[in-house]
gemmi code that builds the backbone of each chain (N, CA, C; Angstrom):
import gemmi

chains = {
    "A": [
        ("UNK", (32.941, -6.438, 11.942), (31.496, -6.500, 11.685), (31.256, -6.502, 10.186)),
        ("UNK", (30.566, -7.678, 9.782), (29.997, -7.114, 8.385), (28.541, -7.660, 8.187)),
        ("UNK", (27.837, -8.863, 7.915), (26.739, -8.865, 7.306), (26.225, -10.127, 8.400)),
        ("UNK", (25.426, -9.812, 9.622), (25.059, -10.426, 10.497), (23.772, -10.226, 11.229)),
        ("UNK", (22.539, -11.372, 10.932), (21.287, -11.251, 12.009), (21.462, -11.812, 13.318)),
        ("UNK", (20.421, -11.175, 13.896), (19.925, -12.158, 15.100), (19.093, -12.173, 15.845)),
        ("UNK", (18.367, -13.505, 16.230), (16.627, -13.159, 16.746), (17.376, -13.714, 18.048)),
        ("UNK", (16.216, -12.647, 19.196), (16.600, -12.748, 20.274), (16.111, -12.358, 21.038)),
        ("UNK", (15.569, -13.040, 22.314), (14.487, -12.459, 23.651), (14.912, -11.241, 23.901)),
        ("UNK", (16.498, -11.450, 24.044), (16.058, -9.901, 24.940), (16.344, -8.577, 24.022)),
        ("UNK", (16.279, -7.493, 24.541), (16.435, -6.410, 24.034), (17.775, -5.880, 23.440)),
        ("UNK", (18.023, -4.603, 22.166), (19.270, -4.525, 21.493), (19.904, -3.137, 21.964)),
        ("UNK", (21.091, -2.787, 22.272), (21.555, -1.056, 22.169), (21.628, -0.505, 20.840)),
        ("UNK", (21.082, 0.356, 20.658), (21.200, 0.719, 19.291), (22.629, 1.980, 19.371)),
        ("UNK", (23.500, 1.795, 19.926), (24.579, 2.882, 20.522), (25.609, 1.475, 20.107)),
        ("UNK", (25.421, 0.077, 20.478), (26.441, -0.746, 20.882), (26.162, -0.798, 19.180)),
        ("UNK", (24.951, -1.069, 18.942), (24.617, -2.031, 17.313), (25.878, -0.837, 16.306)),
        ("UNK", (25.351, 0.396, 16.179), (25.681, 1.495, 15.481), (27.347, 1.265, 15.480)),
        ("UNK", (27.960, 1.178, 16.885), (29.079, 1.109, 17.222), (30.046, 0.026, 16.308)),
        ("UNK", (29.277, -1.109, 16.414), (30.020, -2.492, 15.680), (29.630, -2.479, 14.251)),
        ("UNK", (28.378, -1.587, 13.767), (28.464, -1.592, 12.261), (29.754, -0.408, 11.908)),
        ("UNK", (30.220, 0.104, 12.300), (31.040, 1.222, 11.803), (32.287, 0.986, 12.488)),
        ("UNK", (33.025, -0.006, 13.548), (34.241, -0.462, 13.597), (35.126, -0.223, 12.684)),
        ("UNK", (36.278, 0.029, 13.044), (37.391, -0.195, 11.625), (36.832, 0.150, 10.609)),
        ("UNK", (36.205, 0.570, 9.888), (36.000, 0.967, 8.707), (35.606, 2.702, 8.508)),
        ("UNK", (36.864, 2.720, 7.945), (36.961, 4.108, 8.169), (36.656, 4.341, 6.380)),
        ("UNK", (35.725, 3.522, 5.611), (35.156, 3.892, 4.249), (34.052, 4.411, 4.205)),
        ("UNK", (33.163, 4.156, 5.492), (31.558, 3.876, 5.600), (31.107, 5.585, 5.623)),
        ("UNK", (30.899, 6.083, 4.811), (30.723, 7.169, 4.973), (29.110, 7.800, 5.437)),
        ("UNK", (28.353, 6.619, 5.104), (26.991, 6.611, 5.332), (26.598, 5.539, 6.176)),
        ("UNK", (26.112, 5.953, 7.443), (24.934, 4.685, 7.892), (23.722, 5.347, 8.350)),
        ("UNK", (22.649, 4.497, 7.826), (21.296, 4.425, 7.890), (20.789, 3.182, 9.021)),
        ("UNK", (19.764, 3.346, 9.726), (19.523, 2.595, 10.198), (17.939, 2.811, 11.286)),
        ("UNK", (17.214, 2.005, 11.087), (15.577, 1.803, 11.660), (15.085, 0.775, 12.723)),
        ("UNK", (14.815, 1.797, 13.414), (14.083, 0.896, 14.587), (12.741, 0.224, 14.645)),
        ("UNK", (12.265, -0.516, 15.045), (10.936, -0.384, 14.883), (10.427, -0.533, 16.577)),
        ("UNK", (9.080, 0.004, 16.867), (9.335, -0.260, 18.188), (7.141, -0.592, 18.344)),
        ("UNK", (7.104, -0.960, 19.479), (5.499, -1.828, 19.449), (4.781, 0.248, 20.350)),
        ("UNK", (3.625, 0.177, 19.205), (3.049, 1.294, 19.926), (1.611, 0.680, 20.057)),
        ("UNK", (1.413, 2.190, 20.879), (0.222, 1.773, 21.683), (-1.334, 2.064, 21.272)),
        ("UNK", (-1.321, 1.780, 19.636), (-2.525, 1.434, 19.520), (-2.405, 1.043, 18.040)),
        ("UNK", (-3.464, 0.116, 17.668), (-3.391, -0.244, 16.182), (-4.686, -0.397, 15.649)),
        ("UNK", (-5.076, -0.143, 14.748), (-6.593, 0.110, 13.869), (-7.820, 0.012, 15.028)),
        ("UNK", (-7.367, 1.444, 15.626), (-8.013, 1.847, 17.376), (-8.125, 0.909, 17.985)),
        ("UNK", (-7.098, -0.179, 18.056), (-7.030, -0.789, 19.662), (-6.072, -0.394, 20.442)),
        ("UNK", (-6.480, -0.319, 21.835), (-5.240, -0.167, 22.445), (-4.466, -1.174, 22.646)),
        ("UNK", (-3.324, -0.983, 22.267), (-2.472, -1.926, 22.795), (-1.862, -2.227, 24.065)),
        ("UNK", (-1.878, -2.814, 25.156), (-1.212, -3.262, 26.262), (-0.076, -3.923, 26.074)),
        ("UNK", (0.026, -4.912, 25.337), (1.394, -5.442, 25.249), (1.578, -6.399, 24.204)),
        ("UNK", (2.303, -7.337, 23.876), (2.225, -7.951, 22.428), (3.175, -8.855, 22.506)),
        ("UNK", (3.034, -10.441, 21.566), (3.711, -11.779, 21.879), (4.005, -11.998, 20.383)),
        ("UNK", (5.521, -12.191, 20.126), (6.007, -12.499, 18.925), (6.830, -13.716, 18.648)),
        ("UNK", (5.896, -14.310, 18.124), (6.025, -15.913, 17.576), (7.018, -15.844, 16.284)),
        ("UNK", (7.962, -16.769, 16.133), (8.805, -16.820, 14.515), (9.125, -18.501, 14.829)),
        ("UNK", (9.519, -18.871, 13.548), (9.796, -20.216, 13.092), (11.437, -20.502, 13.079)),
        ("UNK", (11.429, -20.769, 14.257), (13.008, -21.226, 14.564), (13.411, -21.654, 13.272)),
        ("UNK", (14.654, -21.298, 12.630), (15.480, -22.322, 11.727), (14.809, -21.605, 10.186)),
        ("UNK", (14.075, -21.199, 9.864), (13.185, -20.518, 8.769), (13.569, -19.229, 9.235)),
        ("UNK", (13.361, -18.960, 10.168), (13.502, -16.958, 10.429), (14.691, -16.642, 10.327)),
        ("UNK", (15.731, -17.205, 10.240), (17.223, -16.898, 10.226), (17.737, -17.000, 8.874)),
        ("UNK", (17.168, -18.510, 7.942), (17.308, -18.521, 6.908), (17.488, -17.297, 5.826)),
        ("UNK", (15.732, -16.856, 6.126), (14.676, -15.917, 5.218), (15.526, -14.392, 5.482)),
        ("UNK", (16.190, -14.492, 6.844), (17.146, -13.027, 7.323), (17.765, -12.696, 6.206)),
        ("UNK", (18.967, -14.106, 6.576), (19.868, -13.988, 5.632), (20.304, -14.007, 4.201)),
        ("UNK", (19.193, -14.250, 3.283), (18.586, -14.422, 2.329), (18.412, -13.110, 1.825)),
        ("UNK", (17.352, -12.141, 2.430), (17.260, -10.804, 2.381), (18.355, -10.087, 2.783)),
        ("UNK", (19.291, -10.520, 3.305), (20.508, -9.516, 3.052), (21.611, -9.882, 2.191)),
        ("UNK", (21.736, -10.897, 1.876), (22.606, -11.583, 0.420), (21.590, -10.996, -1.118)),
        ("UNK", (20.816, -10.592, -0.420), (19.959, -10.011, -1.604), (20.516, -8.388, -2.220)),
        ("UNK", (20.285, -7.992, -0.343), (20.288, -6.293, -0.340), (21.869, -6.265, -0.679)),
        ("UNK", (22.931, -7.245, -0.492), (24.823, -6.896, -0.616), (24.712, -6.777, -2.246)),
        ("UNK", (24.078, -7.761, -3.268), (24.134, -7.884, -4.503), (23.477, -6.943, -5.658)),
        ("UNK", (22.264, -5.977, -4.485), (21.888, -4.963, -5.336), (22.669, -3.843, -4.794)),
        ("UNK", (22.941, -3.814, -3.469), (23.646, -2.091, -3.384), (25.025, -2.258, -3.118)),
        ("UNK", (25.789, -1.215, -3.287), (27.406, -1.567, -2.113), (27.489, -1.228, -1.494)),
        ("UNK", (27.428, -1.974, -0.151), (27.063, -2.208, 1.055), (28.009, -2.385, 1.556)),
        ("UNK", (28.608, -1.687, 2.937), (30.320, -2.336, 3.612), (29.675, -3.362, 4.934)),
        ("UNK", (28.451, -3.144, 5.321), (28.535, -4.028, 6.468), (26.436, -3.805, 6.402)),
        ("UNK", (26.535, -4.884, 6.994), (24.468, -4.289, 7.431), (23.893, -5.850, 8.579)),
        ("UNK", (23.393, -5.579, 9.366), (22.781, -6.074, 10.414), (21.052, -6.130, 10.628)),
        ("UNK", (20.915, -6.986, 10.771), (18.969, -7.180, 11.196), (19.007, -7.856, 12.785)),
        ("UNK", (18.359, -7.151, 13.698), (18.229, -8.150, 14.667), (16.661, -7.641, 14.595)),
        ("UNK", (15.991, -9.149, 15.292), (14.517, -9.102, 15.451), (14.721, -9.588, 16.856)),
        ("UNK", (13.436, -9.022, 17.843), (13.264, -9.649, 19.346), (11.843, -10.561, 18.716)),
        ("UNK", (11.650, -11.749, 19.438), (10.381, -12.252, 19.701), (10.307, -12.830, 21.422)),
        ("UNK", (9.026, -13.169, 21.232), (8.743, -13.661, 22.810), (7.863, -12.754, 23.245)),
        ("UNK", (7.604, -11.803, 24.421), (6.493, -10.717, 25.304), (7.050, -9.776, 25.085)),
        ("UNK", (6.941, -8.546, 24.547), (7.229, -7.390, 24.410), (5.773, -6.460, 25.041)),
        ("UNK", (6.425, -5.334, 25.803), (5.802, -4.414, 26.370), (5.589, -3.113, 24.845)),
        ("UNK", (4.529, -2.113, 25.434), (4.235, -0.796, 24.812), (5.359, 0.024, 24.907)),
        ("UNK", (5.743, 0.631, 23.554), (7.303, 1.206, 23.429), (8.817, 0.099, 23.547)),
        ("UNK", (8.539, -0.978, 23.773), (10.284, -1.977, 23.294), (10.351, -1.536, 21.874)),
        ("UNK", (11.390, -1.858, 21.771), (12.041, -1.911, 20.531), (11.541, -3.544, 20.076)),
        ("UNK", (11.663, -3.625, 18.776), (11.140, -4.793, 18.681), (12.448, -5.646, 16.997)),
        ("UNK", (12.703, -4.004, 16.079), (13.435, -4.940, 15.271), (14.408, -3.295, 15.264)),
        ("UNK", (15.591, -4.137, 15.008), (16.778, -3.162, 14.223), (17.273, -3.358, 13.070)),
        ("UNK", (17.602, -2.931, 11.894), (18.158, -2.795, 11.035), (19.066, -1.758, 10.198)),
        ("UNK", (20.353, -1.659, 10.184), (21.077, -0.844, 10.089), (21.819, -1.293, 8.988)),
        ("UNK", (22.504, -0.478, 8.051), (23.496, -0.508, 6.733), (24.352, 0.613, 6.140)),
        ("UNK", (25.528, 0.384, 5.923), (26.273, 1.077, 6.153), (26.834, 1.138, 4.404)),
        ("UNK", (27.118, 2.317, 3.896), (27.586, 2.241, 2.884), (28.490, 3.342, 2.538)),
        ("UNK", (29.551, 3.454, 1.275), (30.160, 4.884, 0.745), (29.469, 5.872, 0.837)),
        ("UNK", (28.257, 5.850, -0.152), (27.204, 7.387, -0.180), (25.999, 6.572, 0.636)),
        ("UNK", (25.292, 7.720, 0.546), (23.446, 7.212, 1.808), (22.658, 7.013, 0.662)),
        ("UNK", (22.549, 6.864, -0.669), (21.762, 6.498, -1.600), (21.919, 5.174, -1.160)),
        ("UNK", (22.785, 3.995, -1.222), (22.836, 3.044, -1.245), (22.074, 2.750, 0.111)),
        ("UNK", (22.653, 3.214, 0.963), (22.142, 2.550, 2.707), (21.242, 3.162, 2.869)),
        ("UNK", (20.141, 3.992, 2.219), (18.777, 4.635, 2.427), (17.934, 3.652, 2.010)),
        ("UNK", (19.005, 2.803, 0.513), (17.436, 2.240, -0.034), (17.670, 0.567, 0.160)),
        ("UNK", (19.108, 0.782, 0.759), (18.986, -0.947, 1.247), (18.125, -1.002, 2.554)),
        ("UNK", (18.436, -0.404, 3.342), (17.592, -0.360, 4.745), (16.236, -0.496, 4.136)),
        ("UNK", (15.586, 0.395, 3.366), (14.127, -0.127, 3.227), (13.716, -1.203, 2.642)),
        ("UNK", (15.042, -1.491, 1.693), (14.370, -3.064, 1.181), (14.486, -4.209, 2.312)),
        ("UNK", (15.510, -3.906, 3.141), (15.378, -4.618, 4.160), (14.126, -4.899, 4.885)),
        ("UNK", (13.990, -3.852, 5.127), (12.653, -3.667, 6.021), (11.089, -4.200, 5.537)),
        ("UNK", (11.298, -3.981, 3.962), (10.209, -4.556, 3.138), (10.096, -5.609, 3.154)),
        ("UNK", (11.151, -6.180, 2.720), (11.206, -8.213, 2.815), (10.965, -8.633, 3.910)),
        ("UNK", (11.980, -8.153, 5.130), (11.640, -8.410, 6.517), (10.160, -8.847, 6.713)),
        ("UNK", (9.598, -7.499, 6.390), (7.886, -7.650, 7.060), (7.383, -8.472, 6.196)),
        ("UNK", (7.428, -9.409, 4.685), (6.733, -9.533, 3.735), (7.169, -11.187, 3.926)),
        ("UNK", (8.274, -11.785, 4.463), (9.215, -12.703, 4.009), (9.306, -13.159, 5.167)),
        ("UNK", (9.929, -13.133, 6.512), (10.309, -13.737, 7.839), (9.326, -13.787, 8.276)),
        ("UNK", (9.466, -15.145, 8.612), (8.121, -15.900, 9.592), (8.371, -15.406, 10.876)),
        ("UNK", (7.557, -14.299, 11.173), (7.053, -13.573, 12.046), (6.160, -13.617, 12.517)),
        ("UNK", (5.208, -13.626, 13.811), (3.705, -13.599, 13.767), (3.977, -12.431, 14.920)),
        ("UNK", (2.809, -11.293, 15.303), (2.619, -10.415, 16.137), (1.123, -10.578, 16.296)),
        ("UNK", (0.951, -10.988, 17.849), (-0.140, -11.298, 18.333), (-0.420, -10.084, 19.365)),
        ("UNK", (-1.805, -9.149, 19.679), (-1.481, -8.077, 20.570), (-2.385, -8.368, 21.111)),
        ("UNK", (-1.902, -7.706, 23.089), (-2.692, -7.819, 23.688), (-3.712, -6.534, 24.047)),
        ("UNK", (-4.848, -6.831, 23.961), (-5.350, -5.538, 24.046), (-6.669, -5.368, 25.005)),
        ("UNK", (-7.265, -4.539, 25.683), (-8.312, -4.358, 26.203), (-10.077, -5.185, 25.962)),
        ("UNK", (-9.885, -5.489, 24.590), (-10.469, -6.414, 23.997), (-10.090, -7.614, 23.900)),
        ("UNK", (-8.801, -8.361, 24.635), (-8.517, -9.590, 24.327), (-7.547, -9.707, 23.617)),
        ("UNK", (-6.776, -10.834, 23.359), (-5.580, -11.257, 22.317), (-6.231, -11.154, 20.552)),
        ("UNK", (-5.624, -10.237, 19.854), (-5.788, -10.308, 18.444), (-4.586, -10.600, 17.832)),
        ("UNK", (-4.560, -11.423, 16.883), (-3.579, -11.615, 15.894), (-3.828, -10.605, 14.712)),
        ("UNK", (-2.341, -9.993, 14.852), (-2.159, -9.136, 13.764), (-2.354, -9.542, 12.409)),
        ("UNK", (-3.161, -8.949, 11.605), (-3.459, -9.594, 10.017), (-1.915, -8.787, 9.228)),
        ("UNK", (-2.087, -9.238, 8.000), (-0.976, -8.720, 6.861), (-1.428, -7.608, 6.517)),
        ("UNK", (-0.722, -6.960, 6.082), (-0.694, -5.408, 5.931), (-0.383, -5.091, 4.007)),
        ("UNK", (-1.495, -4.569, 3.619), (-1.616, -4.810, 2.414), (-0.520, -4.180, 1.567)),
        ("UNK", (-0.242, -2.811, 2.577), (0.812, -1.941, 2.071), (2.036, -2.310, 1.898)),
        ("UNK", (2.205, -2.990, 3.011), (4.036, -3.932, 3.124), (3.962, -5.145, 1.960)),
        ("UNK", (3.125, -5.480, 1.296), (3.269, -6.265, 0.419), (3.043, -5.709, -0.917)),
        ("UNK", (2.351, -4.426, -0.852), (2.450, -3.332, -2.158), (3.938, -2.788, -2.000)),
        ("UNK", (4.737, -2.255, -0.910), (5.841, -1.830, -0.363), (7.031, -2.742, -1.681)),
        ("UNK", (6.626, -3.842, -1.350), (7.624, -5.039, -1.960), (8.219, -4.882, -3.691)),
        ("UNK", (6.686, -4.376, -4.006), (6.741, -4.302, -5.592), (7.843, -3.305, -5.740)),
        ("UNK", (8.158, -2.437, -5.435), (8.676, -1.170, -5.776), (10.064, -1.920, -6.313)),
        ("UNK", (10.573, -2.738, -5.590), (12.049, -3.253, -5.741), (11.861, -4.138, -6.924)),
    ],
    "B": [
        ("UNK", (8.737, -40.556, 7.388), (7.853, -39.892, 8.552), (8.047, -38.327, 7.947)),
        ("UNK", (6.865, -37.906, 7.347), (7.049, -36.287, 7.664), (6.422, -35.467, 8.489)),
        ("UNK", (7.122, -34.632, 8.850), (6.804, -33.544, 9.864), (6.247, -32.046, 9.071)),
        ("UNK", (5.007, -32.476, 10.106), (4.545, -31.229, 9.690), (3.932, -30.335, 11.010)),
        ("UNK", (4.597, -29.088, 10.706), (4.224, -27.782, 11.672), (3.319, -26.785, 11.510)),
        ("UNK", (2.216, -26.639, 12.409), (1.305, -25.389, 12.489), (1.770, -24.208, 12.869)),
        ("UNK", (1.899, -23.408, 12.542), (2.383, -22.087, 13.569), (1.132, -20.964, 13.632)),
        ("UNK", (1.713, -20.063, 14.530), (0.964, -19.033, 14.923), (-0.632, -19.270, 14.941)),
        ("UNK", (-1.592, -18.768, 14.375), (-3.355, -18.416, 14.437), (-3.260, -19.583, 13.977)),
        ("UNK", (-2.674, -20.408, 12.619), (-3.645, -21.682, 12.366), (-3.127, -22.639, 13.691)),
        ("UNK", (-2.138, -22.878, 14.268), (-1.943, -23.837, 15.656), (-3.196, -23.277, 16.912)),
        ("UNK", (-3.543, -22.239, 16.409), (-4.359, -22.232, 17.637), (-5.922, -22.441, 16.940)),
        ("UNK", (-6.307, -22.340, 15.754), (-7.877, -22.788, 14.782), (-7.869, -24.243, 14.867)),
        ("UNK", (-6.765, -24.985, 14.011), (-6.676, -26.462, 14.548), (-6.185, -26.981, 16.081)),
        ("UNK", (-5.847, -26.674, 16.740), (-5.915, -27.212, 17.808), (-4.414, -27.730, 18.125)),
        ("UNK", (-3.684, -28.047, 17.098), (-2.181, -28.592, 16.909), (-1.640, -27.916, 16.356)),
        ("UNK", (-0.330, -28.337, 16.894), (1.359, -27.685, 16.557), (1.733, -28.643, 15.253)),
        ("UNK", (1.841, -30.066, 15.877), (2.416, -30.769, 15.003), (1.823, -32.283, 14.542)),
        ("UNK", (2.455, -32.568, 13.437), (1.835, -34.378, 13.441), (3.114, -34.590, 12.907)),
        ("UNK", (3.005, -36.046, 12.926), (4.127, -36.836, 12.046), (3.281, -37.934, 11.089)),
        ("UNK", (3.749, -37.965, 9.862), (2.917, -38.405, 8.789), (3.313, -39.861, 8.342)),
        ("UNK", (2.855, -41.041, 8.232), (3.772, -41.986, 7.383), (2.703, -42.357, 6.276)),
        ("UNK", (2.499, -42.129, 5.187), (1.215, -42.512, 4.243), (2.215, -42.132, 2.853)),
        ("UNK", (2.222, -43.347, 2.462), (2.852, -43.149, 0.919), (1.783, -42.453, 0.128)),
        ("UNK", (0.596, -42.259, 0.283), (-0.181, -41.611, -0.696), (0.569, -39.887, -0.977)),
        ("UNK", (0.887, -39.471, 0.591), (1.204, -38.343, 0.772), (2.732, -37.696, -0.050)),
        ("UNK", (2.893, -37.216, -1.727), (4.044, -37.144, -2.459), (4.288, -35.610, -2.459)),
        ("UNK", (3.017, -34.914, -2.036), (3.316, -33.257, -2.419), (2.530, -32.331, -1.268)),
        ("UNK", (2.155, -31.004, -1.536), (2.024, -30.461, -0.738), (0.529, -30.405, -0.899)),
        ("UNK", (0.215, -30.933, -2.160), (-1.141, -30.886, -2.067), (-2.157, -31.945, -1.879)),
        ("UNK", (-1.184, -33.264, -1.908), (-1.708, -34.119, -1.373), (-1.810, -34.348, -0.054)),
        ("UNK", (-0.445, -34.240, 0.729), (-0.348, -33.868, 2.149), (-1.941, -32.511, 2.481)),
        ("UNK", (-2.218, -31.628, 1.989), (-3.704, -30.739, 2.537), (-4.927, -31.509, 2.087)),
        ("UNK", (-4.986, -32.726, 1.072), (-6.038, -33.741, 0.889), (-6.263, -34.231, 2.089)),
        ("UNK", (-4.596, -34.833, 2.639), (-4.529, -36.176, 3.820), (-5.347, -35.377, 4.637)),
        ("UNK", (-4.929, -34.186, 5.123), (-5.475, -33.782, 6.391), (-6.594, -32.949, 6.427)),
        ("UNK", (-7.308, -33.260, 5.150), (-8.653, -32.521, 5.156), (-9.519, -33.834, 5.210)),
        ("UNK", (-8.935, -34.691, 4.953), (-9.501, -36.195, 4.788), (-9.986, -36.723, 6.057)),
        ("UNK", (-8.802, -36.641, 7.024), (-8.329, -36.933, 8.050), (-9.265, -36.007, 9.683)),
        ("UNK", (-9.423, -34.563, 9.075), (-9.618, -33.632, 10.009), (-10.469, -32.827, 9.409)),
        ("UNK", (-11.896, -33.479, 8.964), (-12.846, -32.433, 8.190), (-12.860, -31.223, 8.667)),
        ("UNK", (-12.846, -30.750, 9.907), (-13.522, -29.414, 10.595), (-12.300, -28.854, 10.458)),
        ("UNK", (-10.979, -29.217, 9.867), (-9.822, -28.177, 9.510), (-10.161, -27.574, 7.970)),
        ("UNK", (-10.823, -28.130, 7.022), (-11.057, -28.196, 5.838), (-11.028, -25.862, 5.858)),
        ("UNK", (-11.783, -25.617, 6.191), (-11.525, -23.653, 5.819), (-9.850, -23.538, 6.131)),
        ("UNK", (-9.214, -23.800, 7.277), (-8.039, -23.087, 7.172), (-7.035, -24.037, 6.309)),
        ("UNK", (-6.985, -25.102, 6.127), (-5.987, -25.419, 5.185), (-6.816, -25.361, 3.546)),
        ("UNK", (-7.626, -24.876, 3.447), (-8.080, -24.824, 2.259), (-7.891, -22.712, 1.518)),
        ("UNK", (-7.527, -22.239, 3.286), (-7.502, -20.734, 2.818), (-6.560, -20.565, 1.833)),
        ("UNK", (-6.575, -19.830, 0.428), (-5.995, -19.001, -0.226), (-4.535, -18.326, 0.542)),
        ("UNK", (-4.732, -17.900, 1.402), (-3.540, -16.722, 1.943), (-2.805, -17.841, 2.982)),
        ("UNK", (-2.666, -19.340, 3.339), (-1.663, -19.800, 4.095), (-0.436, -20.065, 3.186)),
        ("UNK", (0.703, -19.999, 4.091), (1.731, -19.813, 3.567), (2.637, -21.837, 3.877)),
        ("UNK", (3.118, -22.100, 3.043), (3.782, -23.493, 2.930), (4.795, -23.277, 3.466)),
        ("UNK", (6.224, -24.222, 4.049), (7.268, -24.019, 3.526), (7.930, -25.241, 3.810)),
        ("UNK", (8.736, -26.121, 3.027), (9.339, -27.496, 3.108), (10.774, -26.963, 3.212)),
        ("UNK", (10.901, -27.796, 4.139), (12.383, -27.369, 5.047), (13.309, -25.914, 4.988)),
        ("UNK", (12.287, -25.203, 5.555), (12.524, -24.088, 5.685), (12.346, -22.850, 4.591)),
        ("UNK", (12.138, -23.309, 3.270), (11.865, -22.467, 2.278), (10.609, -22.259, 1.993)),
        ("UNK", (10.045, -21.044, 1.108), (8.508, -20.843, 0.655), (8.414, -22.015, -0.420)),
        ("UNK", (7.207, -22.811, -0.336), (7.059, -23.939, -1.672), (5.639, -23.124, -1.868)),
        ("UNK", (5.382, -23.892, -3.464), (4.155, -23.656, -3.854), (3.540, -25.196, -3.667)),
        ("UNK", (2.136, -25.549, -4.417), (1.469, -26.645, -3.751), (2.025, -28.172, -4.885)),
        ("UNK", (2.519, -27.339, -5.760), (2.802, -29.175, -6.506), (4.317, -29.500, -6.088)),
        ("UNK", (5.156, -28.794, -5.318), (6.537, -29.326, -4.639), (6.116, -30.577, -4.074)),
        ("UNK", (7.115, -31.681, -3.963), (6.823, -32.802, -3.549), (8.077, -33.200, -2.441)),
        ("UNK", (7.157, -33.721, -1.900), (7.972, -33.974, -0.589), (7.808, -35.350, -0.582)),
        ("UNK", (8.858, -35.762, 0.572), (8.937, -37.207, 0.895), (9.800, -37.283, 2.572)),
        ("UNK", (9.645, -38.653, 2.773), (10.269, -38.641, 4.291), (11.601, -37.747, 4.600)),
        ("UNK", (11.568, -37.509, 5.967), (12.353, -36.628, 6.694), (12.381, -34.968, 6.253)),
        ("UNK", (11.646, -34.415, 5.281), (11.001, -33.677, 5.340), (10.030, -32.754, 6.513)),
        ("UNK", (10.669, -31.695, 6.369), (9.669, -30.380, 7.915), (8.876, -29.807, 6.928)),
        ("UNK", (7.223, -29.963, 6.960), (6.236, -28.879, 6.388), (5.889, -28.199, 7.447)),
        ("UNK", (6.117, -26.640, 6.782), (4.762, -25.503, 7.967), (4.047, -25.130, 7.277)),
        ("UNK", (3.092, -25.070, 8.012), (1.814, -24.124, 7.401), (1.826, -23.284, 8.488)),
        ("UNK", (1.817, -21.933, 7.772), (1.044, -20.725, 8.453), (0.682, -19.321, 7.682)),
        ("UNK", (0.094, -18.451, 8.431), (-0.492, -17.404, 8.310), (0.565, -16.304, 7.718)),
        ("UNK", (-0.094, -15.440, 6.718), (1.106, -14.573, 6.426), (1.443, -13.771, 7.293)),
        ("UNK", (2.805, -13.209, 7.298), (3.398, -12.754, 8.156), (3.271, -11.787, 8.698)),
        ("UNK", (4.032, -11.284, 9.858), (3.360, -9.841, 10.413), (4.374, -9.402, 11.307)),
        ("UNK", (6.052, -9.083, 11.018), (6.802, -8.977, 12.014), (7.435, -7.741, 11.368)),
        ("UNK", (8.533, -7.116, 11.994), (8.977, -6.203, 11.985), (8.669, -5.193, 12.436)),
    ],
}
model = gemmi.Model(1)
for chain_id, residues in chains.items():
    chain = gemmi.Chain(chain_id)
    for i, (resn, *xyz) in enumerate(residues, 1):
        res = gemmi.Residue()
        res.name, res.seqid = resn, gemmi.SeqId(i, " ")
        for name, pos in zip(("N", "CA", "C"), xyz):
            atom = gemmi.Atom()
            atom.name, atom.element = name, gemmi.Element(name[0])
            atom.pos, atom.b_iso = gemmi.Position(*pos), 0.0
            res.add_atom(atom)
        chain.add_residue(res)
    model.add_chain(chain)
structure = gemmi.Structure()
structure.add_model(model)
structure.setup_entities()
């Protein structure tokens, strides 16, 4: 295992993911790693359930991009992104990202840059379904203030 | 022929996913949002919004990148995943 995404309908183990970032490598003294998962309400809507659109061929690119990024600023022994799109229910898991490094300084603050670009950078769309009807999720001012920090 | 893709909220404001383009006028990205404001007055607010996002074959462009045949443009909405 070392530096691998993947978008994908169905759902991830985060027991199997954890498992294959830390294989054979008996250096990794640190892994970090974030789930993200769809909850059940957002700027007081309820949420029922939620449809995640990405740009085949661009979303894999923009992945891998952001993690040739995160190997060149931290030292990193291995790190993984998977994203689900398609119908996701209240409580799926929706993205994983995990990184593995010597000390947890490195894999504390690669994981979040991960996570920053992720949301700021991959053509993503999250559309929710809610009691009020289908809303498309707007941009989030913070995840793009989030960005500056790096 | 270029291809160009709507995604997410603007495929569903305009009405389309996709077109295929053949117009030599069309050299950049900002002539290509002339063609189709030209073309599709009542699209004129969302391809004219500030916050849509470009990208020619798969990368972020800004609006004076120039494109030419066999070329993929998207336009869409900023992002919202993770």
């Amino acid at each position: 295992m070392s530096f691998s995404i993947a978008v994908q309908v169905h759902d991830f183990d985060v027991g199997h993911e954890y498992a294959a970032l830390t294989a054979n490598d008996t250096a990794a003294g640190a892994v970090v790693f974030f789930v993200g998962r769809v909850r059940d309400m957002n700027h007081a809507r309820d949420v029922k359930s939620m449809s995640l659109e990405h740009y085949p061929g661009m979303t894999e690119t923009v992945l891998q991009q952001i993690l040739e990024e995160a190997k060149g600023r931290w030292e990193l022994l291995a790190a993984r992104i998977v994203h689900r799109v398609g119908e996701l229910q209240v409580a799926d898991q929706i993205v994983f990202v995990g990184v593995t490094s010597v000390h947890r300084e490195h894999a504390f603050q690669a994981a979040e840059f991960l996570m920053d670009f992720l949301k700021t950078r991959a053509p993503f769309w999250k559309k929710e379904i809610t009691s009020q009807g289908a809303i498309w999720v707007e941009e989030n001012v913070k995840d793009v203030k989030a960005t500056q920090r790096w | 022929m270029i291809r160009v893709l709507f995604l997410a909220q603007l495929r569903e404001q305009l009405g389309t996913a996709e077109l295929h383009i053949h117009n030599d006028s069309v050299v950049s990205i900002s002539t290509l949002k002339q063609y189709l404001v030209t073309n599709h007055s009542h699209w004129e607010p969302f391809i004219a919004n500030s916050k849509l996002l470009v990208a020619v074959n798969h990368a972020y462009a800004k609006a004076d990148v120039s494109i030419k045949s066999g070329d993929e443009i998207a336009f869409f909405p900023p992002v919202t995943g993770g």
